[in-house]
SEFIKE-615281 format. One record per residue: residue number from 1; residue in one letter; x, y, z of N, C-alpha, C in turn. Coordinates in steps of 0.001 Angstrom, whole numbers, plus 500000, padded with zeros to 6 digits. Layout:
BEGIN
+------+------+--------+--------+--------+--------+--------+--------+--------+--------+--------+
: nupa : gudo :    n_x :    n_y :    n_z :   ca_x :   ca_y :   ca_z :    c_x :    c_y :    c_z :
+------+------+--------+--------+--------+--------+--------+--------+--------+--------+--------+
:  NUM :    a :      X :      Y :      Z :      X :      Y :      Z :      X :      Y :      Z :
...
+------+------+--------+--------+--------+--------+--------+--------+--------+--------+--------+
//
This chain:
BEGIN
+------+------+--------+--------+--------+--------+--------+--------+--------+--------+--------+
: nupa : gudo :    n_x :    n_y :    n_z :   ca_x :   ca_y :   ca_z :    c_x :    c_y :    c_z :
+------+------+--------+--------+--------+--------+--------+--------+--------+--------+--------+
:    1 :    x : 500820 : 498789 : 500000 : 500000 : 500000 : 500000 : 500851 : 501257 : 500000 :
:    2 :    x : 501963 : 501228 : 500395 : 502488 : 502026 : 500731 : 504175 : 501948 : 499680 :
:    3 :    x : 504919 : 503240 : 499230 : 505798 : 503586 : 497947 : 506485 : 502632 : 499455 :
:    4 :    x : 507924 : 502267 : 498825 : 509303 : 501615 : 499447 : 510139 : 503097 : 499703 :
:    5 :    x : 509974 : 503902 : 498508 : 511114 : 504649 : 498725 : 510441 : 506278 : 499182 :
:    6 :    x : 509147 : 506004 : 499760 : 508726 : 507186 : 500453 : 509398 : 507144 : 502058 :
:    7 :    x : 510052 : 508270 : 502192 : 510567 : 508767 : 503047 : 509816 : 509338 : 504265 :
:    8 :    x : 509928 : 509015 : 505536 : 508367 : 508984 : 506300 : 509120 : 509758 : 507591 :
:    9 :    x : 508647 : 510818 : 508336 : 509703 : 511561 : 509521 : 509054 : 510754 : 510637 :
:   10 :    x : 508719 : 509788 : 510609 : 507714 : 508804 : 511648 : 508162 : 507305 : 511146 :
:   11 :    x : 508082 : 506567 : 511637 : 508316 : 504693 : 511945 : 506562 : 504592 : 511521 :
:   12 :    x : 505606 : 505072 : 511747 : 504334 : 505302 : 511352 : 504045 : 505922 : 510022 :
:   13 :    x : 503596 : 504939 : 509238 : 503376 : 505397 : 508233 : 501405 : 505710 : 507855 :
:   14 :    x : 501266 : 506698 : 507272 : 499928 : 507502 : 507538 : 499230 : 507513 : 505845 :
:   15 :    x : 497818 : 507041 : 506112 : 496856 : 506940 : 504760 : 495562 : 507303 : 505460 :
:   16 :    x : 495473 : 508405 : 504831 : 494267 : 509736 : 504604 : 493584 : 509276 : 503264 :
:   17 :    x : 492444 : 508378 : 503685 : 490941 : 507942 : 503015 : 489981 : 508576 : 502647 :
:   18 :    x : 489499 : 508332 : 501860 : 488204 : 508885 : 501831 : 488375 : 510438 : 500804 :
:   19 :    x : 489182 : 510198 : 500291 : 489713 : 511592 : 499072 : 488869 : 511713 : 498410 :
:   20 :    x : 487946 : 512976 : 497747 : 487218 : 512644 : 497218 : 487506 : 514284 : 495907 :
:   21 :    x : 488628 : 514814 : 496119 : 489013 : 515806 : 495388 : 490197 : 516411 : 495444 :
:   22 :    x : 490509 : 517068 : 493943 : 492415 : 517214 : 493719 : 492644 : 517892 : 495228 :
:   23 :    x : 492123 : 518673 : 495542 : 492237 : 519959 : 496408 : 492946 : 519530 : 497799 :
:   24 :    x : 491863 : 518134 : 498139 : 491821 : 517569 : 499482 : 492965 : 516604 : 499234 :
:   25 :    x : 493137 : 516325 : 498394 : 494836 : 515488 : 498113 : 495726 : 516171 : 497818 :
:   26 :    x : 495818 : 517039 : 497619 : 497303 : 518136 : 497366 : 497584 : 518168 : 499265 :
:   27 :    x : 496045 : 518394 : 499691 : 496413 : 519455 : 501336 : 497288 : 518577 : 501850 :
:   28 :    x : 496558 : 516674 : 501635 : 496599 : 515510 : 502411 : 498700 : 515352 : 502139 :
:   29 :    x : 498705 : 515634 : 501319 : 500163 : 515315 : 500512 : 501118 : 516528 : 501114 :
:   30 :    x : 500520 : 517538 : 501156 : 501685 : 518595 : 502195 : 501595 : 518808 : 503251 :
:   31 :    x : 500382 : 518227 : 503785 : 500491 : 518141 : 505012 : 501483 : 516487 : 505703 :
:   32 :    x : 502094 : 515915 : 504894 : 502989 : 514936 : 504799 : 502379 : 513448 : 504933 :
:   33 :    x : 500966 : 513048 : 504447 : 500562 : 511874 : 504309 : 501679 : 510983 : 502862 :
:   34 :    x : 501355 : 509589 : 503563 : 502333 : 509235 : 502857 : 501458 : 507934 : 501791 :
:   35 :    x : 500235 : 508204 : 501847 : 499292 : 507348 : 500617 : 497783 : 507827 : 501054 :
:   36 :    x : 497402 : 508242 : 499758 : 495523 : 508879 : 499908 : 495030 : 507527 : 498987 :
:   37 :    x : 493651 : 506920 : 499536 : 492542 : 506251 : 499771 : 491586 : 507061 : 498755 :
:   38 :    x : 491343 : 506415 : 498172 : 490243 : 506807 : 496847 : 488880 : 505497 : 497005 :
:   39 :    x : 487797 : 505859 : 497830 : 486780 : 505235 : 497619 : 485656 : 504661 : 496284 :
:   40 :    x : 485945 : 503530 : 496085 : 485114 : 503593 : 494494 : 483787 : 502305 : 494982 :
:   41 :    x : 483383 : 502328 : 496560 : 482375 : 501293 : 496540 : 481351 : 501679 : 496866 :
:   42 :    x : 480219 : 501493 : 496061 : 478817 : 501521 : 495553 : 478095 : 501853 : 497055 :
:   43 :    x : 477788 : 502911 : 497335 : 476910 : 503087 : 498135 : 477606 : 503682 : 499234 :
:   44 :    x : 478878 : 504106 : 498721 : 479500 : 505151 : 500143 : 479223 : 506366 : 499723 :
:   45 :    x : 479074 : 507188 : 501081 : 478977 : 508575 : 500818 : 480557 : 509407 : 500127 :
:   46 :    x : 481466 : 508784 : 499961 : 482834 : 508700 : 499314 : 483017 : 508038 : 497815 :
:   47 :    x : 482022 : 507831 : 497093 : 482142 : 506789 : 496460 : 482234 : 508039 : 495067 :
:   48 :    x : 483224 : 507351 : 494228 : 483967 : 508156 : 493449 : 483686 : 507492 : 491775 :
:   49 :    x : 483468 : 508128 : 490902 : 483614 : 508010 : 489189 : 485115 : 507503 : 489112 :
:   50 :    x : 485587 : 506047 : 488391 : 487157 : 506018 : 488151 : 487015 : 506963 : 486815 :
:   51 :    x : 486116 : 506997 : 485909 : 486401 : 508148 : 484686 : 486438 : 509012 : 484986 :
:   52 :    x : 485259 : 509964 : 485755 : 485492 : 511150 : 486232 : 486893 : 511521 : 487021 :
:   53 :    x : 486786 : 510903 : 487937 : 488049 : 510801 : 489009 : 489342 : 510492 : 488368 :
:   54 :    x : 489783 : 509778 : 487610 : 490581 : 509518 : 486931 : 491579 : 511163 : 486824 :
:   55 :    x : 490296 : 512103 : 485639 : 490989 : 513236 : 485153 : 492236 : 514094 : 486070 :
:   56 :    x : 491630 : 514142 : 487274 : 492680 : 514422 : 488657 : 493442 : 514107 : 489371 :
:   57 :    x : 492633 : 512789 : 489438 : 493970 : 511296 : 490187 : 495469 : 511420 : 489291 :
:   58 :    x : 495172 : 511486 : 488340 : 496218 : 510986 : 487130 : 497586 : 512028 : 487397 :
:   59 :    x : 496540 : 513383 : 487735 : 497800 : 514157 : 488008 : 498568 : 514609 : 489290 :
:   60 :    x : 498151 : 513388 : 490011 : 498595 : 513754 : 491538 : 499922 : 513345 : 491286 :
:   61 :    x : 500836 : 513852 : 492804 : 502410 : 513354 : 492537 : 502291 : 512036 : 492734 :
:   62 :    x : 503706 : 511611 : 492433 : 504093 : 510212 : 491853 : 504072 : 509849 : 493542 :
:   63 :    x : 504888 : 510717 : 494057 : 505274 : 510064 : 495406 : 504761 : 509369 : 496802 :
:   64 :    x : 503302 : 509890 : 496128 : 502639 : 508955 : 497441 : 501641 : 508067 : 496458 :
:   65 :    x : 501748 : 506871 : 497377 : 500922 : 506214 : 496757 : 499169 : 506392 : 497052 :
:   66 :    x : 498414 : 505329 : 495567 : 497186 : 506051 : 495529 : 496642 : 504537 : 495497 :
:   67 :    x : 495720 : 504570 : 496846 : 494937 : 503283 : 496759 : 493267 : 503145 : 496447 :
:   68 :    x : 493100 : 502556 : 495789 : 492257 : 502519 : 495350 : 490918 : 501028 : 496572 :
:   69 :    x : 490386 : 501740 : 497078 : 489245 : 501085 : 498072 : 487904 : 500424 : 497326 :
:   70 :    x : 488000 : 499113 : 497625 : 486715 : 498403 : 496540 : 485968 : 497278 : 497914 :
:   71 :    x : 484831 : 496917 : 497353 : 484378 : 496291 : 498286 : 483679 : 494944 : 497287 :
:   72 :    x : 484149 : 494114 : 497326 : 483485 : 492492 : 496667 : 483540 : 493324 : 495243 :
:   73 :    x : 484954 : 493471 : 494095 : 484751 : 493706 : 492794 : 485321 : 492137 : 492268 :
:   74 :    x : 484637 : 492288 : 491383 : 484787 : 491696 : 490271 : 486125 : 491391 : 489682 :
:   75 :    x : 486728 : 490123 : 489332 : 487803 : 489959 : 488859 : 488279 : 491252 : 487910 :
:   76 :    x : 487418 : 491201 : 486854 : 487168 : 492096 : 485537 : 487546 : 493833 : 486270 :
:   77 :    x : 487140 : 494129 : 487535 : 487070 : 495247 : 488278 : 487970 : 495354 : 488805 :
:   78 :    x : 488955 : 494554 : 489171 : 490235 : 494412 : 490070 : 491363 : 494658 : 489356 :
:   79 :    x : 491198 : 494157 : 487912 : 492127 : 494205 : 487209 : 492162 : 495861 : 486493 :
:   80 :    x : 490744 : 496195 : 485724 : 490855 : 497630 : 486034 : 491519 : 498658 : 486557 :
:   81 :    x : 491072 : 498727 : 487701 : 492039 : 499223 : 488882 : 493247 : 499453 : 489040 :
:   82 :    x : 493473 : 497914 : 488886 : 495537 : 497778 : 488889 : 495861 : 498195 : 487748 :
:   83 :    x : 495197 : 498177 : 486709 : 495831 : 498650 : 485066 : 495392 : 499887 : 484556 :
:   84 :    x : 494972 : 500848 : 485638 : 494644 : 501857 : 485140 : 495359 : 502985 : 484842 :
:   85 :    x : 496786 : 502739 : 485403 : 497825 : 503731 : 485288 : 498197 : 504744 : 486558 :
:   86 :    x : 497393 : 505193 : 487464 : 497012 : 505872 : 488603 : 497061 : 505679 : 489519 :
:   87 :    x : 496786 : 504405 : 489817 : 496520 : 503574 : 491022 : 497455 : 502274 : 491699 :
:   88 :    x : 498389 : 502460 : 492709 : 499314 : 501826 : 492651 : 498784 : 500401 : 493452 :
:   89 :    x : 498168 : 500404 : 494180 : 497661 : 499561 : 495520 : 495776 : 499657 : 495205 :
:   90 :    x : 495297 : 497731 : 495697 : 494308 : 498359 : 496088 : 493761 : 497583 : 497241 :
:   91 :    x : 492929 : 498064 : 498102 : 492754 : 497966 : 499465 : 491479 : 497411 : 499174 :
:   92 :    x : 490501 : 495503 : 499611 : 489860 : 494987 : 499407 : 489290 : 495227 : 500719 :
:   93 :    x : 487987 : 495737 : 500531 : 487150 : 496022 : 502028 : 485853 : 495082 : 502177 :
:   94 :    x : 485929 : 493900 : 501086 : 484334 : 492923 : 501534 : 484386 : 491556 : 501954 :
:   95 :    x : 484620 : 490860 : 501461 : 484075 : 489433 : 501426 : 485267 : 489127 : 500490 :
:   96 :    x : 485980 : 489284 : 500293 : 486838 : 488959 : 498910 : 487391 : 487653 : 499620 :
:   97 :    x : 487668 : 486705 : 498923 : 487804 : 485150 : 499393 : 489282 : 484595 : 499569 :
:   98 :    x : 489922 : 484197 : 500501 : 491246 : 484405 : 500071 : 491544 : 483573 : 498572 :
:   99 :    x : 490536 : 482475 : 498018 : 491737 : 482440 : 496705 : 491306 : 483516 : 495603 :
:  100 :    x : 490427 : 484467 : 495703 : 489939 : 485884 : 494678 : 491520 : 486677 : 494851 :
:  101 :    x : 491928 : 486423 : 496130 : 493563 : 487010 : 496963 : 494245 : 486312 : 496316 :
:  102 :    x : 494433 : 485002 : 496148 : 495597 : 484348 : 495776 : 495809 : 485007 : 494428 :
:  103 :    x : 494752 : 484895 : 493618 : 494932 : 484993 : 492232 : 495477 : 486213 : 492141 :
:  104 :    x : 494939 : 487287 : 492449 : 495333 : 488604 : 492764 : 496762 : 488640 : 492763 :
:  105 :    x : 497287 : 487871 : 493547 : 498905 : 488250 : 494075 : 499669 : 486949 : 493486 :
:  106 :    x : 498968 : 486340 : 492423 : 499736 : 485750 : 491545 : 499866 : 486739 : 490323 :
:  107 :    x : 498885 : 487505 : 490431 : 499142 : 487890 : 489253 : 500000 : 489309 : 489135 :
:  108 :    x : 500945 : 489564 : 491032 : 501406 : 490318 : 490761 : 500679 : 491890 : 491247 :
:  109 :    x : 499326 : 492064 : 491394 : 498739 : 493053 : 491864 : 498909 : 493539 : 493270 :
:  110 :    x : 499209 : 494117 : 493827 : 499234 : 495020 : 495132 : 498301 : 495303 : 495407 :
:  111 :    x : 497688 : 494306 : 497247 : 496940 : 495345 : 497522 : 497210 : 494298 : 499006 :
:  112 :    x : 495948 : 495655 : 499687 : 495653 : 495009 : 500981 : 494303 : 494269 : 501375 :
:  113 :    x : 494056 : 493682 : 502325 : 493037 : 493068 : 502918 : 492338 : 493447 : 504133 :
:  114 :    x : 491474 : 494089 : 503970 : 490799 : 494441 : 505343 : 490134 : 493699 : 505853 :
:  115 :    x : 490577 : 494010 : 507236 : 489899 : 492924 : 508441 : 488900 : 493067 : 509345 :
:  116 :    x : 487457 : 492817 : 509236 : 486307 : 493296 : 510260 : 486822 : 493088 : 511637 :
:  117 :    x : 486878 : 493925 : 512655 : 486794 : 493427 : 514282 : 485537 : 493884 : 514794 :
:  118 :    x : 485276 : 492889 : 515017 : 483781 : 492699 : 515865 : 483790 : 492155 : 517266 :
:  119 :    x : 484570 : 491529 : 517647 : 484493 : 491184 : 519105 : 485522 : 490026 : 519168 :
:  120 :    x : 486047 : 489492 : 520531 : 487104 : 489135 : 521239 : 487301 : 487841 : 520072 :
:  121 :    x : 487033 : 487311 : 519194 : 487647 : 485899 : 518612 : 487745 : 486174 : 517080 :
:  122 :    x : 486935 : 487564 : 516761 : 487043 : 487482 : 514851 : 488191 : 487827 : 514754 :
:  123 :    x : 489645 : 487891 : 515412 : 490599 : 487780 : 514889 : 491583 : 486174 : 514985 :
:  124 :    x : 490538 : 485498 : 515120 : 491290 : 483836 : 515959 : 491457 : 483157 : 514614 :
:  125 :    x : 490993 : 483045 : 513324 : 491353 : 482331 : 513030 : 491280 : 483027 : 511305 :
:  126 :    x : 492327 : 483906 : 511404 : 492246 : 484694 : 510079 : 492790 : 483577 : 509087 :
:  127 :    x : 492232 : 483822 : 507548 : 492581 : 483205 : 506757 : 494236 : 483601 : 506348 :
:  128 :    x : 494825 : 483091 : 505495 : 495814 : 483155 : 504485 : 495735 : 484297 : 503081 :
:  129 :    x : 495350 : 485219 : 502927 : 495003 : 485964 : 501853 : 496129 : 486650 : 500892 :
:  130 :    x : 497566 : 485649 : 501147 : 497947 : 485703 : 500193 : 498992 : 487325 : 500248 :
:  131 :    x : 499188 : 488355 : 501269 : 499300 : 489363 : 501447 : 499917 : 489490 : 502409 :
:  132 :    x : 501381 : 490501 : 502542 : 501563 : 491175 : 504001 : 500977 : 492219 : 504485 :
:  133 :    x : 500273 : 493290 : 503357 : 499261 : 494120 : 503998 : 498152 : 493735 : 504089 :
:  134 :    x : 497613 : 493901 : 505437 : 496120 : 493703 : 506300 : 496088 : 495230 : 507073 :
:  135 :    x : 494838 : 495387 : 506977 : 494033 : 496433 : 507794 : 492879 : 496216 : 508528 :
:  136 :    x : 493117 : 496678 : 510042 : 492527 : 496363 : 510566 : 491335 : 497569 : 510904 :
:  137 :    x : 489863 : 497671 : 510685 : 488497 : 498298 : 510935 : 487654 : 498016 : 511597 :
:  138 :    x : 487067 : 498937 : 512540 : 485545 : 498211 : 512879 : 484636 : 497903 : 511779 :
:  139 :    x : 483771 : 496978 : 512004 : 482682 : 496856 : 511567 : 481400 : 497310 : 510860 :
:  140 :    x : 481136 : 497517 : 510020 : 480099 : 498592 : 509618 : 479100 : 497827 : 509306 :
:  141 :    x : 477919 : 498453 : 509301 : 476799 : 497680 : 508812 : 476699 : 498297 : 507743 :
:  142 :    x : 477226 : 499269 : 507016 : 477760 : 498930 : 505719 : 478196 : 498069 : 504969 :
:  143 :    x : 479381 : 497754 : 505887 : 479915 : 496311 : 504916 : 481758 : 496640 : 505138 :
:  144 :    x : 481607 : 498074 : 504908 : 482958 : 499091 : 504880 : 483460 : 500074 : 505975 :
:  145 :    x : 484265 : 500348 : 505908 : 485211 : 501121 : 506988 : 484532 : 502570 : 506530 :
:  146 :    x : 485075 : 503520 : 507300 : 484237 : 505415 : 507192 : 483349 : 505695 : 507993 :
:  147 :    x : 483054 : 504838 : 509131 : 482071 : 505300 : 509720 : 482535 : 505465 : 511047 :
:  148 :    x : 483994 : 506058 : 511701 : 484325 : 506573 : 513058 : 484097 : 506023 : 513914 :
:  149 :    x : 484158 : 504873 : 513988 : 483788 : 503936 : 515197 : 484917 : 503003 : 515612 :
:  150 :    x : 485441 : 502903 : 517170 : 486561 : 502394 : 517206 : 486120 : 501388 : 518050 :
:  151 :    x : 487119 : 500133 : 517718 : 486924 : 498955 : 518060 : 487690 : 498428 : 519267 :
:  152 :    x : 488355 : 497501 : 519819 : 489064 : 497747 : 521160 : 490304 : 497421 : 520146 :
:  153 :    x : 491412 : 497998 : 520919 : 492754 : 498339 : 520710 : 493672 : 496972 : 521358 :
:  154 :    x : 492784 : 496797 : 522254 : 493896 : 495660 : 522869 : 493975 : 494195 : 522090 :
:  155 :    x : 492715 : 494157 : 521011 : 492651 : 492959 : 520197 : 493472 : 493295 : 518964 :
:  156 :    x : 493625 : 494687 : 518702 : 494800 : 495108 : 517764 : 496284 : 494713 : 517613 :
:  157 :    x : 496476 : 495193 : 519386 : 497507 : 494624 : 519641 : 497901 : 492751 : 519550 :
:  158 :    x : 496891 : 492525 : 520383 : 497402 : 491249 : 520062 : 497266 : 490426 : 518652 :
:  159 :    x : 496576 : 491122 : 517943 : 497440 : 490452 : 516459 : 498274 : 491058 : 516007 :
:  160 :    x : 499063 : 492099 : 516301 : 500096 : 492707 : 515812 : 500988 : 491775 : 516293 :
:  161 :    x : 500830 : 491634 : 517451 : 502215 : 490577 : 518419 : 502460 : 489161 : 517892 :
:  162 :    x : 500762 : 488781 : 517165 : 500764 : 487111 : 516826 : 501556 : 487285 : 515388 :
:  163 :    x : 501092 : 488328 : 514521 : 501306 : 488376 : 513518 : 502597 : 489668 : 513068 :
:  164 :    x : 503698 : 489082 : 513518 : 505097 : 490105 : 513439 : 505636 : 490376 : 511977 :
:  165 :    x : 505381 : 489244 : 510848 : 505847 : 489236 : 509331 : 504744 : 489624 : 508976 :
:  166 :    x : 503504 : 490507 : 509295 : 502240 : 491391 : 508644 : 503083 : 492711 : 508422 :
:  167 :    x : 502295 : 493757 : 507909 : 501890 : 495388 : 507740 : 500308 : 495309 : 507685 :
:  168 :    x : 500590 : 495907 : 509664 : 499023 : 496289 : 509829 : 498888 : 497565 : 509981 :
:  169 :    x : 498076 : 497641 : 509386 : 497090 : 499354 : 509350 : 496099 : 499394 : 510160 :
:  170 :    x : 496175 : 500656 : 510788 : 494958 : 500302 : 511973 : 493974 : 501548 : 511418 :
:  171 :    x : 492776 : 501077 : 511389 : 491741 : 502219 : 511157 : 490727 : 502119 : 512159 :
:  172 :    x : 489725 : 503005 : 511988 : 488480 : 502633 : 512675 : 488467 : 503831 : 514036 :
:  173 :    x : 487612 : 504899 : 513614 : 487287 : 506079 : 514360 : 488390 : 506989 : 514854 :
:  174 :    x : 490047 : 506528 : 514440 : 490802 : 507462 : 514570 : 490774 : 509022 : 514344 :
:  175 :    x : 491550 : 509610 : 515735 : 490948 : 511276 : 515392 : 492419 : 511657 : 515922 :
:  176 :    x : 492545 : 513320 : 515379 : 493690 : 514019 : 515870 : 493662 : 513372 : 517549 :
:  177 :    x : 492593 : 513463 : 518357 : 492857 : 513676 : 519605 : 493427 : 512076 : 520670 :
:  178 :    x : 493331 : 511285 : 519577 : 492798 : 509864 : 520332 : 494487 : 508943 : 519234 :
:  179 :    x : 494587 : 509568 : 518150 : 496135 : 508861 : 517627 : 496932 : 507848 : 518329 :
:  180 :    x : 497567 : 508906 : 519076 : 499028 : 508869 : 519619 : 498610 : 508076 : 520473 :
:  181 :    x : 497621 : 507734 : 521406 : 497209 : 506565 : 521836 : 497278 : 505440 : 521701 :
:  182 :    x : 496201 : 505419 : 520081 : 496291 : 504310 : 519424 : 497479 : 503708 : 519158 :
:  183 :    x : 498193 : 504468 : 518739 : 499964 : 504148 : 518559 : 500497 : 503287 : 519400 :
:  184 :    x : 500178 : 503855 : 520786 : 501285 : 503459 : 521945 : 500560 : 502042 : 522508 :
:  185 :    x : 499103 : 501749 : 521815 : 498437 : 500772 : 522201 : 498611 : 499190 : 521569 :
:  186 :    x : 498441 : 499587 : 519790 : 498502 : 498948 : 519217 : 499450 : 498537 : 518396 :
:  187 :    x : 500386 : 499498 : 518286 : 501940 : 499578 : 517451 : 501913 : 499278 : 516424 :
:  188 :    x : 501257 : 500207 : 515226 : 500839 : 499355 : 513971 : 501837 : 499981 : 513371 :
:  189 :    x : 502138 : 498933 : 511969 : 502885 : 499927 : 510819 : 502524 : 501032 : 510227 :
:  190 :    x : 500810 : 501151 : 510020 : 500038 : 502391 : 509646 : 499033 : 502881 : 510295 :
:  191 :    x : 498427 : 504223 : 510207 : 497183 : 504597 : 510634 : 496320 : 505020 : 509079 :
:  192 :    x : 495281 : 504899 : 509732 : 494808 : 505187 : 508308 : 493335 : 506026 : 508655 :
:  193 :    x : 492659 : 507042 : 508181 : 491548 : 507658 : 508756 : 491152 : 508322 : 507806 :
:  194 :    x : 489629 : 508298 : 507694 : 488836 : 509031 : 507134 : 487861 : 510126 : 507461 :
:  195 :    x : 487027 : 509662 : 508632 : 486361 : 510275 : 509489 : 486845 : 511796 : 510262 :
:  196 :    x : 487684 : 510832 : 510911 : 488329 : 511976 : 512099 : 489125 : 512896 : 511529 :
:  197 :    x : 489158 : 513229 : 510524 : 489339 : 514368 : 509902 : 489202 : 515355 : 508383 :
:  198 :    x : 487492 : 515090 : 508481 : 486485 : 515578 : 508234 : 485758 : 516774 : 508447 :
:  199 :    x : 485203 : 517628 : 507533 : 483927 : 518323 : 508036 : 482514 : 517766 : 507995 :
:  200 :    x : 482854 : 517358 : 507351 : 481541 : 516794 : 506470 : 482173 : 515152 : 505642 :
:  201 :    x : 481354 : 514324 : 505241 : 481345 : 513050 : 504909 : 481843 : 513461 : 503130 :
:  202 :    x : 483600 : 513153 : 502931 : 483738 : 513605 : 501459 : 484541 : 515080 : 501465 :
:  203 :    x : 484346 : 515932 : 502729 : 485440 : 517132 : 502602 : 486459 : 516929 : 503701 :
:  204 :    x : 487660 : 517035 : 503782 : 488961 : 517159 : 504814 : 488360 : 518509 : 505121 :
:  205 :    x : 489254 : 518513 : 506683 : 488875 : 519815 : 507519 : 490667 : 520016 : 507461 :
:  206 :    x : 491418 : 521288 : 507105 : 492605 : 521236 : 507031 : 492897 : 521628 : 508416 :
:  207 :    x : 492576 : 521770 : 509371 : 493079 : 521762 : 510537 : 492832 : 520488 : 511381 :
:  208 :    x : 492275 : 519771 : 510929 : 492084 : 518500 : 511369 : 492783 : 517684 : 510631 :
:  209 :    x : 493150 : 517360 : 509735 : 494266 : 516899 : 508827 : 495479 : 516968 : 509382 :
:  210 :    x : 495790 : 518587 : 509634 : 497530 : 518972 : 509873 : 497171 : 518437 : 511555 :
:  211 :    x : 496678 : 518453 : 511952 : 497024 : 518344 : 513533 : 496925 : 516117 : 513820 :
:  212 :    x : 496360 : 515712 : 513004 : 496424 : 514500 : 512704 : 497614 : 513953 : 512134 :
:  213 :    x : 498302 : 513996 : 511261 : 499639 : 514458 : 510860 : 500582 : 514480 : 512010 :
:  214 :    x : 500776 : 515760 : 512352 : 501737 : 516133 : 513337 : 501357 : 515227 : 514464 :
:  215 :    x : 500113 : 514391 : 514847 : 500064 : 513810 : 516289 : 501017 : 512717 : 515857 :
:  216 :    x : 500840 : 512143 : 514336 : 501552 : 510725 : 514000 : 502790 : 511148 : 514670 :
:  217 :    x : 503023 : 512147 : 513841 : 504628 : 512298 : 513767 : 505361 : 512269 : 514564 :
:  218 :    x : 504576 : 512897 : 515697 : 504806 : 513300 : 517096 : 505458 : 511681 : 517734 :
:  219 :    x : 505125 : 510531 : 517475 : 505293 : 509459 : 517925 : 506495 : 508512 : 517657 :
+------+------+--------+--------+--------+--------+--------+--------+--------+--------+--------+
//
C-alpha cells in the first residue's frame, strides 16, 4: 500500500481515506501523508467516478501512493484498477475470498486486505490471503470502513504481536485527539483515517488533517 522509497519523519506510516478531490489530496500530501485512499464502493457517501476521478487522480504526485478502496469487485474490476495507470495499491474492504487474493497476488497486483473486528475471537482464526498488507476496521453495517467507530485496541495489539511478518494498518474512528494513543496501544505499521478528519462526509477539515499528521509524527 504504501511507495518503498517514500521517506516517512515517523516509523508510522499515515493513509488519509476517503479523498474525494484534487484539492483535498494536494492538502493531504503537504500536510505529509504518505498514501491517499480513493473510495470507488457503491453506496458510500465517498464513492467516486474512476472516469470522472481519473481526470485528477492521474495528476497527483508520483510520490505517494494512491489506493484505490473496493468492496466484493469483480475479477474484471480488480484488474481495472491495477491497470489503470494511477493507482498503485488496492485495498479489498468485503468478502473477497482468500483464493479471489491468491489469484490477485499471483498475478502480481498490490493490495491490501481488510479485516472486520467485531468482538474478542474474529481475529482467531484469520485466513491466508495471500498478502503482508492487512488492515485492521471496525465493523460497519455497511459492509465498509468510514464510519468513526473504534473497536478495542487491545485485540489490535494482540494480532500485531501474533502476527510480526504482517503490515498492519489500523483504522476505525481514529481522530487528531485519540492517535498517539492508538499508537502506543497497538503499534501498527500504519494509521489510516477518514472520518476523524472531516467536516463533512467527502470534505477534509485542514486543521484536522495537519494536527492528525503532526500527532503521527509526534510518535
Amino acid at each position: 500500500m504504501f511507495r518503498q522509497d517514500r521517506v516517512s519523519g515517523s516509523s508510522v506510516r499515515i493513509k488519509i481515506c476517503g479523498i474525494t478531490n484534487a484539492a483535498d489530496a494536494h492538502r493531504a500530501l503537504d500536510c505529509g501523508a504518505d498514501a491517499l485512499g480513493f473510495n470507488f464502493a457503491k453506496g458510500s457517501k465517498r464513492c467516486l467516478d474512476l472516469q470522472f476521478a481519473g481526470t485528477w487522480m492521474a495528476e497527483l504526485p508520483r510520490e505517494a501512493a494512491k489506493v484505490a478502496v473496493l468492496v466484493n469487485p469483480t475479477w474484471a474490476e480488480a484488474v481495472q484498477f491495477s491497470n489503470c495507470g494511477f493507482i498503485d495499491s488496492l485495498q479489498l474492504h468485503g468478502a473477497e475470498s482468500p483464493e479471489f487474493c491468491h489469484r490477485l497476488a499471483n498475478e502480481g497486483v498490490s493490495f491490501t486486505k481488510a479485516l472486520p473486528v467485531s468482538e474478542d475471537n474474529s481475529l482467531d482464526h484469520v485466513p491466508d490471503f495471500s498478502t503482508k498488507s492487512v488492515l485492521l476496521d471496525s465493523c460497519s453495517t455497511h459492509g465498509f470502513g468510514g464510519g468513526g467507530m473504534i473497536f478495542s485496541w487491545k485485540l489490535g495489539r494482540e494480532f500485531v504481536e501474533k502476527h510480526p511478518d504482517l503490515q498492519v494498518s489500523l483504522a476505525g474512528g481514529l481522530t487528531p485527539e485519540n492517535v498517539v494513543q492508538a499508537i502506543n496501544e497497538v503499534r501498527p505499521f500504519a494509521v489510516d483515517v477518514t472520518t476523524g478528519v472531516e467536516s463533512f462526509p467527502g470534505q477534509k477539515d485542514p486543521q484536522r488533517l495537519q494536527a492528525f499528521i503532526t500527532a503521527v509524527r509526534s510518535c
